[in-house]
DRENDO-940974 format. One record per atom (N, C-alpha, C): residue number from 1; residue in three letters; atom name; x, y, z. Coordinates in steps of 0.05 Angstrom, whole numbers, padded with zeros to 5 digits. Last residue first. Example, Ala and Ser with C-alpha at 12.3 -4.5 7.8 and 13.67 -1.06 7.14 Angstrom:
2
> i|aa|at|c1|c2|c3
> 2|SER|N|00257|-00045|00142
> 2|SER|CA|00273|-00021|00143
> 2|SER|C|00258|00001|00157
> 1|ALA|N|00264|-00114|00156
> 1|ALA|CA|00246|-00090|00156
> 1|ALA|C|00264|-00066|00156
//
This chain:
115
> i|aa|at|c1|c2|c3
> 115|UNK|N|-00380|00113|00074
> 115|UNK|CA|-00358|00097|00101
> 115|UNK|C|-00344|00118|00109
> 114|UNK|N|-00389|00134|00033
> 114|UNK|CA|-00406|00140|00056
> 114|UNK|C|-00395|00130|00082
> 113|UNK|N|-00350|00138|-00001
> 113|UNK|CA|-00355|00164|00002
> 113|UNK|C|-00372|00169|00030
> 112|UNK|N|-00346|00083|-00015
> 112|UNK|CA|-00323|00100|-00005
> 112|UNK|C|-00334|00120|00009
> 111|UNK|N|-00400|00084|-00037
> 111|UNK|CA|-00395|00064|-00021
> 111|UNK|C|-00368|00081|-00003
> 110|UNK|N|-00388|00108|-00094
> 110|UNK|CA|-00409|00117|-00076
> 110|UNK|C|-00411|00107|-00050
> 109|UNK|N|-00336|00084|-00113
> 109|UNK|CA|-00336|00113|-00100
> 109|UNK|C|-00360|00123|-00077
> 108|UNK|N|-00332|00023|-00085
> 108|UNK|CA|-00340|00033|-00111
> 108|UNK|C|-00342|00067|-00102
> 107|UNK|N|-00277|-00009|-00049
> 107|UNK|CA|-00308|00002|-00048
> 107|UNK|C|-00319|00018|-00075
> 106|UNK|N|-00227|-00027|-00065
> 106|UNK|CA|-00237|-00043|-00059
> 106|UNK|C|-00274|-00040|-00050
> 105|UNK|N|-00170|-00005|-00094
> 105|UNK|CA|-00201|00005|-00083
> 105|UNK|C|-00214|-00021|-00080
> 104|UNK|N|-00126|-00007|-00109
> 104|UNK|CA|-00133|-00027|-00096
> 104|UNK|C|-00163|-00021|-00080
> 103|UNK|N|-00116|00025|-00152
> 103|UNK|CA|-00112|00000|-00156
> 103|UNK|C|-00116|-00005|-00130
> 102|UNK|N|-00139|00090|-00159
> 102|UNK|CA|-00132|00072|-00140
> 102|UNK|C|-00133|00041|-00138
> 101|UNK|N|-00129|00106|-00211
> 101|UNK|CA|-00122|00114|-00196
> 101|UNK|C|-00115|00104|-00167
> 100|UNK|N|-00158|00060|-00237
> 100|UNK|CA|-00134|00071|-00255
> 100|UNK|C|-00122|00083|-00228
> 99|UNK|N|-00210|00052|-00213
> 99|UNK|CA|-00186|00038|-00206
> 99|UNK|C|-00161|00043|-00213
> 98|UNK|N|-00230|00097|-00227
> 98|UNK|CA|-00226|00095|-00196
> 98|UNK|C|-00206|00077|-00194
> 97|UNK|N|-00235|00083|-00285
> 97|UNK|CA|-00226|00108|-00274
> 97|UNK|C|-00213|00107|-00246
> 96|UNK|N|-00275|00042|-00282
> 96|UNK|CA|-00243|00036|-00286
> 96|UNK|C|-00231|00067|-00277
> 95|UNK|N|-00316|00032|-00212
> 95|UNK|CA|-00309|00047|-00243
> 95|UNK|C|-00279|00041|-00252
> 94|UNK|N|-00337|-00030|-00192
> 94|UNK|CA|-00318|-00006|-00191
> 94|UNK|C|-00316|00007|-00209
> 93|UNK|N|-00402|-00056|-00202
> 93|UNK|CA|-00368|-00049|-00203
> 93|UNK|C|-00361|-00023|-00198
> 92|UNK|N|-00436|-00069|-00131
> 92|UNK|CA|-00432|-00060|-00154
> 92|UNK|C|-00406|-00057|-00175
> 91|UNK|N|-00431|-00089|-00084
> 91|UNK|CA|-00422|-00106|-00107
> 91|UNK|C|-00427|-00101|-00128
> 90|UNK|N|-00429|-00057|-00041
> 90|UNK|CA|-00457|-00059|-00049
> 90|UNK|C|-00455|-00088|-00074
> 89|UNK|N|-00376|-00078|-00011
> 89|UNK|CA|-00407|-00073|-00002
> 89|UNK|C|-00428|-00073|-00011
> 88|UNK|N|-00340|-00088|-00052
> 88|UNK|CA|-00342|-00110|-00027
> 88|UNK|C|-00368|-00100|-00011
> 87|UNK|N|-00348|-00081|-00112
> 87|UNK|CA|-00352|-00067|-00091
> 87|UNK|C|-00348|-00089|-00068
> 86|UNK|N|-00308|-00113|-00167
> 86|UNK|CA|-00336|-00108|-00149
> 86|UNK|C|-00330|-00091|-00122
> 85|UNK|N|-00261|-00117|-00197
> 85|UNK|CA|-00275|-00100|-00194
> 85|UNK|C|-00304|-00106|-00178
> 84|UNK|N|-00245|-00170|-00167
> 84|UNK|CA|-00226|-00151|-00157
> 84|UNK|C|-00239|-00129|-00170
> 83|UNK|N|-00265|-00228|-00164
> 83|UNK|CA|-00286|-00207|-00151
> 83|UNK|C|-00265|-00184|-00150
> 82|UNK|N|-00234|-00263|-00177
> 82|UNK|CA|-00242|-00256|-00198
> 82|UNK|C|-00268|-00239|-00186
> 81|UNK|N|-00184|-00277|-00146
> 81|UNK|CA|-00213|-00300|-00147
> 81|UNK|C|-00234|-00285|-00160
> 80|UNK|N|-00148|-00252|-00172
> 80|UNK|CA|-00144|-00281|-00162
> 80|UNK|C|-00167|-00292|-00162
> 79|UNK|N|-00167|-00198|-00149
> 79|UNK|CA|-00160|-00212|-00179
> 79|UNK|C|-00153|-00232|-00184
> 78|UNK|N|-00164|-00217|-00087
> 78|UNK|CA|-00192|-00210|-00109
> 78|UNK|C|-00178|-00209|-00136
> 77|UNK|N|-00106|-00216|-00085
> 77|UNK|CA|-00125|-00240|-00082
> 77|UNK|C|-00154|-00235|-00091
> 76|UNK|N|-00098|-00163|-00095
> 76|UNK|CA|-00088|-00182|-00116
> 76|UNK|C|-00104|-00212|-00105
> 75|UNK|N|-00127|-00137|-00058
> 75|UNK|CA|-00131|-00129|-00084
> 75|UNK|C|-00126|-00158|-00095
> 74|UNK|N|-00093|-00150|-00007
> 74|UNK|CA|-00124|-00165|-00011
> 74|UNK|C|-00134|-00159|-00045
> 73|UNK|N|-00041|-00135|-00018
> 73|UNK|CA|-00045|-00160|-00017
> 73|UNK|C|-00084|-00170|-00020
> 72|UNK|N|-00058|-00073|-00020
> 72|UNK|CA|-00045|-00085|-00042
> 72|UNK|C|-00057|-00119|-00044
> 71|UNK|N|-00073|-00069|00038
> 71|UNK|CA|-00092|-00067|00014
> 71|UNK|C|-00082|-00082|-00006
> 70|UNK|N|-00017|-00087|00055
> 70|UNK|CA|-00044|-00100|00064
> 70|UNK|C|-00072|-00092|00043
> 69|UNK|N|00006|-00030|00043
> 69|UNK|CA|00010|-00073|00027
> 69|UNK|C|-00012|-00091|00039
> 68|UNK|N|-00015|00001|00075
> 68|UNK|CA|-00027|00000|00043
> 68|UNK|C|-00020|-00025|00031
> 67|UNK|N|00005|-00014|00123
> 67|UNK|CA|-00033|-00015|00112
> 67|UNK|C|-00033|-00010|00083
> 66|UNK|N|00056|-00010|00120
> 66|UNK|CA|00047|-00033|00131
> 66|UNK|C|00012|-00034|00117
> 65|UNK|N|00065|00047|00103
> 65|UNK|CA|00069|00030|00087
> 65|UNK|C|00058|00003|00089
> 64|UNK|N|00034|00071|00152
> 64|UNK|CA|00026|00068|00134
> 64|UNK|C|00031|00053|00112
> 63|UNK|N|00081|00055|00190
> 63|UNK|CA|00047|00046|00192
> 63|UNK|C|00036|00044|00165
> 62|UNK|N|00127|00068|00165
> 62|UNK|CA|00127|00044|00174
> 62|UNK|C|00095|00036|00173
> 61|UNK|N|00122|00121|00183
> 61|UNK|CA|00124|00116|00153
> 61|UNK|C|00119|00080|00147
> 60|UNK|N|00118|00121|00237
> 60|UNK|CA|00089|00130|00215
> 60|UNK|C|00098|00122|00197
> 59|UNK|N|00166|00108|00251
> 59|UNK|CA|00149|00086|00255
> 59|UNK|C|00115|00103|00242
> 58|UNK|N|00195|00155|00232
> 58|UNK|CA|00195|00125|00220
> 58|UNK|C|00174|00100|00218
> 57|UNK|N|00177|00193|00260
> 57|UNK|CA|00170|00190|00235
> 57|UNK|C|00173|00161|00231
> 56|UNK|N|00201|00176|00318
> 56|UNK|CA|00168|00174|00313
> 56|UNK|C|00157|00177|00275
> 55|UNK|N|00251|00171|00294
> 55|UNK|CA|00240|00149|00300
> 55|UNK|C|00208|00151|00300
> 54|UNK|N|00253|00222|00297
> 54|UNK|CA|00259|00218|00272
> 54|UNK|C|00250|00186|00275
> 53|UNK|N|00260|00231|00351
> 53|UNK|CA|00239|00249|00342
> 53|UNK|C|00238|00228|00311
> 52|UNK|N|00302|00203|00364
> 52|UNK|CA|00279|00191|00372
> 52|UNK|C|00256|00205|00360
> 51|UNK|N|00340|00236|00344
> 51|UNK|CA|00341|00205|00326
> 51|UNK|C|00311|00199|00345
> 50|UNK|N|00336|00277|00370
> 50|UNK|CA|00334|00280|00350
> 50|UNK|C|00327|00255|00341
> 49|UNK|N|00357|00258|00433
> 49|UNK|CA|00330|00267|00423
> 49|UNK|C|00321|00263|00396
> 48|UNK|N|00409|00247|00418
> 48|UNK|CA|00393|00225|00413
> 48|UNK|C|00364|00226|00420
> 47|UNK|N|00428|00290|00414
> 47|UNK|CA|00429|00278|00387
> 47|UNK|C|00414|00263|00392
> 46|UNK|N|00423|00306|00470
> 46|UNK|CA|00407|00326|00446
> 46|UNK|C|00408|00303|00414
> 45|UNK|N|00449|00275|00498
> 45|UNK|CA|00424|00272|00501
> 45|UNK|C|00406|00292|00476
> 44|UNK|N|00504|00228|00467
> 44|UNK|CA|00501|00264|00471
> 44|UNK|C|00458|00264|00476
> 43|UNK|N|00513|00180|00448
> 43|UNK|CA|00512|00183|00478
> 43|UNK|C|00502|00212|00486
> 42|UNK|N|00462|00160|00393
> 42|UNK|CA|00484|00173|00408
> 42|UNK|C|00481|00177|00436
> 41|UNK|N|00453|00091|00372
> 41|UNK|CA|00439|00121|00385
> 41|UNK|C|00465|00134|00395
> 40|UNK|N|00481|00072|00302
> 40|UNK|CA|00478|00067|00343
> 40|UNK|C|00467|00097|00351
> 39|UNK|N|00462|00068|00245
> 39|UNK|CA|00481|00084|00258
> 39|UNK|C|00474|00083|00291
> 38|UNK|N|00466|00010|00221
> 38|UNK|CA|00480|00041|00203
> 38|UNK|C|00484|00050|00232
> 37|UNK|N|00433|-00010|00249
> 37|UNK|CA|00443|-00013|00243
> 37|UNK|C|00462|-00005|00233
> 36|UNK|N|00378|00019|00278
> 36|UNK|CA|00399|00024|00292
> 36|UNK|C|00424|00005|00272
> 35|UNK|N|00328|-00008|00275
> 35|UNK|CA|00344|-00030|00285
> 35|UNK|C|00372|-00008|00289
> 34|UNK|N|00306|00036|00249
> 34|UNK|CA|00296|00030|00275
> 34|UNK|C|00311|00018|00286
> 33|UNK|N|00337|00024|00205
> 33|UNK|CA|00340|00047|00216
> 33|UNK|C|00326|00047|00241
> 32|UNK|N|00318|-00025|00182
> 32|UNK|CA|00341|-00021|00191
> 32|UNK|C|00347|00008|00208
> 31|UNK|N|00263|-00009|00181
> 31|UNK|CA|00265|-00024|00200
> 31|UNK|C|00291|-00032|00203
> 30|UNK|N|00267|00026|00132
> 30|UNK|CA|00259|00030|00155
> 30|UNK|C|00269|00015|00182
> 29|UNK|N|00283|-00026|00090
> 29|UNK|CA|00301|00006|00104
> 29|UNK|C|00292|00012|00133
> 28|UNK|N|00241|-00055|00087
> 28|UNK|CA|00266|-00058|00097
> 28|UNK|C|00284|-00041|00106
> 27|UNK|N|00197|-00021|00071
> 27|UNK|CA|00198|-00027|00102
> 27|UNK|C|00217|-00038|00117
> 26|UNK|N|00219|-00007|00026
> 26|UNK|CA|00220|00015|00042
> 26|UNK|C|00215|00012|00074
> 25|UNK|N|00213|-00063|00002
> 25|UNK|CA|00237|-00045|00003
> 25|UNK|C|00240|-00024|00024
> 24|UNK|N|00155|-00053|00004
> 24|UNK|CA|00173|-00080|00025
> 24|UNK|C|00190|-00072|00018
> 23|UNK|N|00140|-00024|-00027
> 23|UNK|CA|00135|-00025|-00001
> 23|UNK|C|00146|-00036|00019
> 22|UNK|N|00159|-00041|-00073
> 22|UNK|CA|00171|-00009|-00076
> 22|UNK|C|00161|-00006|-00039
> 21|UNK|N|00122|-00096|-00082
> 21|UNK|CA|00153|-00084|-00083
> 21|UNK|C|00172|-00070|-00066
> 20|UNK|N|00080|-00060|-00084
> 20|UNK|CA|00075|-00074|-00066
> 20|UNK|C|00111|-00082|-00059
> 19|UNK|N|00086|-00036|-00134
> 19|UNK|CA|00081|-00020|-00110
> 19|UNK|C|00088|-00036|-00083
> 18|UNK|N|00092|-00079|-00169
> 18|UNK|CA|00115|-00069|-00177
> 18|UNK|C|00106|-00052|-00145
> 17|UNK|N|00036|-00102|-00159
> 17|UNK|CA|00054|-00124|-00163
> 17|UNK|C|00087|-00100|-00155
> 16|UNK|N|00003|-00063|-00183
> 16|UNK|CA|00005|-00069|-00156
> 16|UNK|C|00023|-00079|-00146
> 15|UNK|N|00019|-00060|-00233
> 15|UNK|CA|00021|-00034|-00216
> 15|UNK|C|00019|-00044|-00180
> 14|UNK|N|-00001|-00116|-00248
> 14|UNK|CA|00031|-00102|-00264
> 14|UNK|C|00033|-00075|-00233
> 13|UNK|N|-00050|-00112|-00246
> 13|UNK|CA|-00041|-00128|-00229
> 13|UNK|C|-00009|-00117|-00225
> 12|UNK|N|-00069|-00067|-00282
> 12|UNK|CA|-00071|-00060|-00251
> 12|UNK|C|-00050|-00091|-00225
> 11|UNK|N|-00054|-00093|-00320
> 11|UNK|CA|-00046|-00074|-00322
> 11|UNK|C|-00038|-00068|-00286
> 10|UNK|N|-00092|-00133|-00316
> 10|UNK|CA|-00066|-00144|-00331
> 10|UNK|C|-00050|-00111|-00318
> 9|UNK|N|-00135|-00108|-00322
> 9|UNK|CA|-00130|-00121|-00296
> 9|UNK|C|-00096|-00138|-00294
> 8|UNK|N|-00143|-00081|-00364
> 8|UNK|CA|-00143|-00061|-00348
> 8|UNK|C|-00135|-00076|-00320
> 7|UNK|N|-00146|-00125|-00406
> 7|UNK|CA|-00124|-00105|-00408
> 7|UNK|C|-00115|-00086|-00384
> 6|UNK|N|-00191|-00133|-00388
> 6|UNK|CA|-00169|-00157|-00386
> 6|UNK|C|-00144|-00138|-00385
> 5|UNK|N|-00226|-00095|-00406
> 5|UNK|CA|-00215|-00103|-00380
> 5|UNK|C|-00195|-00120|-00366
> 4|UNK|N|-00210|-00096|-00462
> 4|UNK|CA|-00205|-00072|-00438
> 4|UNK|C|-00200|-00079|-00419
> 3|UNK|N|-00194|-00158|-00484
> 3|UNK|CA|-00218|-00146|-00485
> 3|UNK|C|-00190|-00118|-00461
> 2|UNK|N|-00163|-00194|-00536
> 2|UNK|CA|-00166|-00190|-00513
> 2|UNK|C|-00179|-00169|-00510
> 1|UNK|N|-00186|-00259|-00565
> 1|UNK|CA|-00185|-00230|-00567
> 1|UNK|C|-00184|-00218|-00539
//
């Protein structure tokens, strides 16, 4: 019989699994567009201001995507070794609520809240 939580880690693995994806896609792009592939810097000094302004986005979009698959990846190895609702600080569980929303929480709200 299958129980909620099973249902709720079956579920959350499914969401992580498909994000984590949707991350490494976006860091492939990115990093073609850093790489200048598509389109070479221009010789004109105003266009190629622009592409450098648009480079500092990139490389934020780039950071952040880089730290959240890094969450992603430690999530799915805690549902792997079967600590993926516990708190990594106090080891209390995580509420399902918290995780519905944030599949890769890894602190229990009260724990989040004080870090």
């Amino acid at each position: 019989m299958k129980t909620t939580s099973d249902d709720l880690m079956r579920n959350t693995r499914q969401k992580l699994l498909a994000r984590g994806a949707e991350l490494r896609d976006r860091l492939q792009r990115v990093d073609r567009d850093l790489a200048r592939e598509r389109e070479p810097l221009p010789r004109d000094s105003a266009d190629a201001a622009i592409l450098l302004e648009n480079d500092e986005v990139l490389h934020a979009i780039r950071s952040s995507a880089v730290g959240e698959l890094g969450r992603i990846e430690l999530a799915l190895k805690r549902l792997e070794d079967g600590t993926f609702a516990l708190c990594e600080k106090c080891a209390a569980e995580i509420d399902a609520a918290r995780l519905k929303v944030v599949p890769y929480a890894s602190m229990c709200r009260d724990c989040a809240h004080d870090a």
